[in-house]
N, C-alpha and C positions, 0 to 999 in steps of 0.2 A: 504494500500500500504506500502512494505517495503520501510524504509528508505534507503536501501543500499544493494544490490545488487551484489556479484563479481559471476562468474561462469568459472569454468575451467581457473584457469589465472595464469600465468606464470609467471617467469620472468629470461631473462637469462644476463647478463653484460661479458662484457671482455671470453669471453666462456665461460661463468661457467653460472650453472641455482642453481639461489639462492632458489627460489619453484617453485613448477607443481602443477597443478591438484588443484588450493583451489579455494572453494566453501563456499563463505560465505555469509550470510544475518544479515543485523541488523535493528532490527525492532525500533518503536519511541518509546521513551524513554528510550532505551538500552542503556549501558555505556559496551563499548568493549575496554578491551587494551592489545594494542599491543607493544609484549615482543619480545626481542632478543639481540645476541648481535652485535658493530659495524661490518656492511658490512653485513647484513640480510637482507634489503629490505625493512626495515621498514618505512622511508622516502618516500622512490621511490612509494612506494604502496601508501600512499597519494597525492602523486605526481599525481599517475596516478589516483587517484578519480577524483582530479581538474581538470586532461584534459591536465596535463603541461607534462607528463610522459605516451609515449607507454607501455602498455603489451608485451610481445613476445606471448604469445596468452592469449585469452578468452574475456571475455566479461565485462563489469563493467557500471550498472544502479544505479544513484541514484537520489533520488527523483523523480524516474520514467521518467527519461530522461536520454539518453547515454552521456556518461562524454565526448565524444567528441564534445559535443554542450558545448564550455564552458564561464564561465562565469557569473552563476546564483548566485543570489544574499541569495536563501535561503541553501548555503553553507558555513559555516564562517570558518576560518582558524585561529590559534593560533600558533604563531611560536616558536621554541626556545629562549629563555631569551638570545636577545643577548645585554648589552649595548650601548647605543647609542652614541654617540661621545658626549662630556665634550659639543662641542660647539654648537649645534643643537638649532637651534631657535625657533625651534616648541615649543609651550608652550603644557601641559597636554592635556589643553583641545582643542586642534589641532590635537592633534593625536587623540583623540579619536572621532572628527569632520570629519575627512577622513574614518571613517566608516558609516555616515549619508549621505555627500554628494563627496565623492572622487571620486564616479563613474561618474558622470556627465562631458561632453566636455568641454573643456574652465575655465574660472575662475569662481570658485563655488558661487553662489551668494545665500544668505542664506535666505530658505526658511520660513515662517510661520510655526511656528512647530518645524523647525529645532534645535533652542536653545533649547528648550524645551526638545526635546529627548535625545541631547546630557548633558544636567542637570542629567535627569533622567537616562543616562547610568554614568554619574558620582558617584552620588549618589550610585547606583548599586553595585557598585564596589569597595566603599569605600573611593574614591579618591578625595572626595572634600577640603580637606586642603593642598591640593598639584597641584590641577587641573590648575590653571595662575602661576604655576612658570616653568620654562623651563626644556625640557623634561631632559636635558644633563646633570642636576643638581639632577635628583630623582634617588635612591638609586634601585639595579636590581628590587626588589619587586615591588618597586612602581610602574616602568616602565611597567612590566608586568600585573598588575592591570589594567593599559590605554590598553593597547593592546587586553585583555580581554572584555575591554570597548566599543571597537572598533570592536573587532569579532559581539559581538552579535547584533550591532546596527539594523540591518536586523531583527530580531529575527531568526536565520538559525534554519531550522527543519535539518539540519546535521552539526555536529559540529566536526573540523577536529584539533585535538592537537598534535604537533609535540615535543614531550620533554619537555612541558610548563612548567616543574618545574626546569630545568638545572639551578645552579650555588645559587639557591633561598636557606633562611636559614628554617630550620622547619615551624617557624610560617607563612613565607611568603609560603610555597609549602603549608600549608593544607589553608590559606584565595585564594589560587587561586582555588584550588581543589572543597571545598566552594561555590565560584561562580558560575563553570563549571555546579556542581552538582545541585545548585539552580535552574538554567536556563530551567536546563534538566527534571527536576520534575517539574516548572513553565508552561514550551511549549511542554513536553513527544516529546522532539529533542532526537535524537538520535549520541551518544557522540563515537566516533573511538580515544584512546590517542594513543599514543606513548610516550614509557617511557621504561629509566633502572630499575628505582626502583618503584617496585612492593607496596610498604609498605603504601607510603603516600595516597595512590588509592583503596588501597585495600577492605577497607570498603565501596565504591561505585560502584565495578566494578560486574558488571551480569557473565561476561565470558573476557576469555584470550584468544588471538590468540599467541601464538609463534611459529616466526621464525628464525631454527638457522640448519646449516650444509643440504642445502638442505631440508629439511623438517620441517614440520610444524606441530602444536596441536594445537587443536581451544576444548574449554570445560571451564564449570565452573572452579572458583578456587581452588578446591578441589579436583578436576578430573587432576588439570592441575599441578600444585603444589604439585607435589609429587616425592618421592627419586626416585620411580621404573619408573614411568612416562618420568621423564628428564634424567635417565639414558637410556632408550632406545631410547630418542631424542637424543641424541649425541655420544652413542653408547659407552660409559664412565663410570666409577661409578659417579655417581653424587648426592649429599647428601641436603636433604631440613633440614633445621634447626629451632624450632623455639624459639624465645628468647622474653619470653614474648607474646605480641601482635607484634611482626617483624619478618620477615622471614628474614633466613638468607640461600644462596645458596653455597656450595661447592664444587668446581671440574668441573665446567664446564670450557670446553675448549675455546678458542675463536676462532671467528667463521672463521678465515681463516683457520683455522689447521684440523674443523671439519668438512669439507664441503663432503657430500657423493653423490654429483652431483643425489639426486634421494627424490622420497616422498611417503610417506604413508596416508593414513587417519584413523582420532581418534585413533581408537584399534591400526590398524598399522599404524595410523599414527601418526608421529611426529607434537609436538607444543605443548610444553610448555614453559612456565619460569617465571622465578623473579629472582632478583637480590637485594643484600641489598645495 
């Protein structure tokens, strides 16, 4: 069974249809990410895996159940690195205790087991020299580590990353990357990211979905990541660069300015990208 399922799906906001027409599958232990740039749809599309966010059409199955049943546990979500307030009381290992027992009604009363696993996602993640001191005191890295801690608690056979490296310095974006990827090779879960930059991921990623000006490219790295490729996505000259082991992208427009309300597939169609 595929892990993830879209067929024919859409999506339109404020009049404008950001894509049409994709059709995608990710199978278990696939690492898919998903490129584009702000006001693409990139969010929204995981939104609507979760069930929190309509299509304007088509269909979307994962783990072999319609995302409008929601609320399954073997989904985990990773959010954007966002800071938590200085004065947050939650200690480390509280946050990462509300991915063990957060789903439960009432006051969580902790189970046989429970320390134990929440230990073992500590450990996981690296976060045991930091896990009893207060969330609002650890540095974004760290924070994000618990959060990661807290995703997999479930062990989700689909794994839903929303930007998880935003604001983090190198070594903090490749020990989350790290994780993500350990997991994935661990459970063969299947990984959907969401990200500007293509670089830190790149050595783990199967295929690329990009969505930018109406249309979309879904193909390996190589297929996808290319001068002539992202120039006919955006209908621009647009220049892949590489410096080193980093891609570096030139001339892409941003995505308000390129939008050609319409989609293609693979050959004609549009989807690619990276960003340095």
């Amino acid at each position: 069974m595929s892990a993830l399922e879209i067929r024919g799906a859409a999506l339109r906001r404020e009049g404008r249809e950001l894509w049409a027409g994709l059709d995608l599958t990710v199978e278990p232990g696939e690492l898919v990410a998903v490129l584009g740039p702000s006001g693409s749809g990139k969010t929204t599309l995981l939104r609507a895996i979760l069930g929190l966010e309509e299509l304007s059409e088509g269909s979307i199955t994962a783990l072999g159940s319609d995302v409008r049943t929601r609320g399954s546990r073997r989904i985990g979500y990773i959010p954007q690195q966002r800071p938590l307030p200085r004065e947050t009381a939650l200690r480390g290992r509280d946050l990462v205790t509300l991915g063990v027992d957060g789903h439960r009604f009432g006051f969580p009363i902790p189970r046989r087991g429970d320390r134990a696993r929440v230990d073992a996602l500590i450990d996981a993640v690296g976060a045991r020299g930091f896990a009893d001191r207060p969330v609002g005191e650890l540095s974004g890295g760290e924070q994000q580590r618990l959060r990661v801690g807290q995703a997999l608690a479930d062990d989700p056979r689909l794994l839903l990353c929303d930007e998880p490296l935003t604001s983090l310095d190198l070594a903090n974006q490749q020990a989350v990357i790290q994780l993500i990827d350990r997991h994935r090779r661990r459970t063969d879960s299947a990984v959907l990211l969401v990200t500007h930059d293509i670089n830190p991921v790149l050595g783990s990623v199967d295929r690329i979905l990009y969505l930018a000006g109406g249309r979309f490219m879904l193909g390996t790295p190589d297929e996808v990541l290319d001068s002539a490729t992202l120039s006919a996505l955006y209908g621009a000259p647009v220049y892949v660069l590489r410096a080193g082991d980093r891609l570096v992208v030139v001339g892409a427009p941003d995505a308000e300015e390129a939008h050609h309300h319409h989609h293609h597939e693979l050959h004609d169609d549009p989807g690619t990208g990276a960003h340095a």
